[in-house]
C-alpha positions in Angstrom: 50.0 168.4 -86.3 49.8 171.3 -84.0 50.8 174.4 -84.6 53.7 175.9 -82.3 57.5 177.0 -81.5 59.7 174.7 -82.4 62.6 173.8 -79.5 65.8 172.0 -79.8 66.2 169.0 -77.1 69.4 169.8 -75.3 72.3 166.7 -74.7 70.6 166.1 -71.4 67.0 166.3 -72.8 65.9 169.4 -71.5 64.0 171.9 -73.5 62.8 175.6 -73.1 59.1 175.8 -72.7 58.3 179.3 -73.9 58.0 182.1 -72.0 54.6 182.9 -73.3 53.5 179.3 -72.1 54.6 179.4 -69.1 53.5 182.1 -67.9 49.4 181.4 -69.4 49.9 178.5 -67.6 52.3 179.8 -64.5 54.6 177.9 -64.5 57.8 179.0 -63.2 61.7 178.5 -62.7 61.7 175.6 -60.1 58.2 174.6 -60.2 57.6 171.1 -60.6 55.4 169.5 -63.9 54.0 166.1 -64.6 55.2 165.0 -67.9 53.1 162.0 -69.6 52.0 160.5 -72.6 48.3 160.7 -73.9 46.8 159.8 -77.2 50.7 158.9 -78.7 51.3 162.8 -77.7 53.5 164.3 -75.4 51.9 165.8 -72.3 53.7 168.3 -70.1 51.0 169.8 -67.2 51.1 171.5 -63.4 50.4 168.9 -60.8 47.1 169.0 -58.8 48.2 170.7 -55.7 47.4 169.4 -52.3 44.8 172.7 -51.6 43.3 172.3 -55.3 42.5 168.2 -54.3 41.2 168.9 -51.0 39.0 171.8 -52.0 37.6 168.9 -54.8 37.2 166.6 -52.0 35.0 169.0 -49.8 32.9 170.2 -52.8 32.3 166.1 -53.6 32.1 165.3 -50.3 28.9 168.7 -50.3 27.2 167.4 -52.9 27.0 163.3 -51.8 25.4 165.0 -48.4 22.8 166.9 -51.2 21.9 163.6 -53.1 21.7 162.0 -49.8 19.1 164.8 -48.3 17.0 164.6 -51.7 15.1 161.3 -51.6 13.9 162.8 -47.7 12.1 165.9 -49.6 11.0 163.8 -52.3 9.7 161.5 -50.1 7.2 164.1 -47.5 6.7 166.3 -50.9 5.0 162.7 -51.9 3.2 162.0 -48.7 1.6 165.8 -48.5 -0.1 165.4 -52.1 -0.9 161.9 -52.6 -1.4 161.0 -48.8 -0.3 158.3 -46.8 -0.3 154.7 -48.8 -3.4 152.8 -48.8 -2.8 149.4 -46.6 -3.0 146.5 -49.0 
C-alpha cells in the first residue's frame, strides 16, 4: 500500500487532491485530468496536450527521416572500402 494523505470522498464523489500534489504536478482549479484504472489502482493524470502530442509527432516524424537516410551512408561507406561488387 502506498504511502499518502488520506481524503474523504464527498456525497458527490469528489475529493481534494492535495495542494502539495497539485502543484508538483500543476495542476490547477479548472484544469481538466484523465482519471483511469491501471494495475487494479486508481490513476488520476494531466492529459497530453495538443502542443505536447504534436511536438512528439515532429520529433518521431525527425527520427523515421534519420533511419531512412542511414542505409544511404551505410551503403557508399561500403562501396568506398570494399569496392564495387564483383559480377557473378
Amino acid at each position: 500500500m502506498s504511502k499518502g494523505e488520506r481524503r474523504k470522498i464527498g456525497e458527490r464523489g469528489q475529493v481534494t487532491i492535495p495542494k502539495e500534489l497539485r502543484e508538483r504536478f500543476g495542476i490547477k482549479g479548472g484544469d481538466d485530468v484523465v482519471i483511469h484504472e491501471e494495475a487494479g489502482k486508481l490513476v488520476i493524470e494531466r492529459p497530453v496536450t495538443r502542443e505536447e502530442l504534436a511536438e512528439g509527432y515532429r520529433q518521431r516524424a525527425q527520427r523515421t527521416s534519420e533511419l531512412a537516410d542511414e542505409p544511404e551512408g551505410v551503403s557508399t561507406e561500403a562501396n568506398d572500402h570494399l569496392g564495387d561488387a564483383p559480377e557473378w
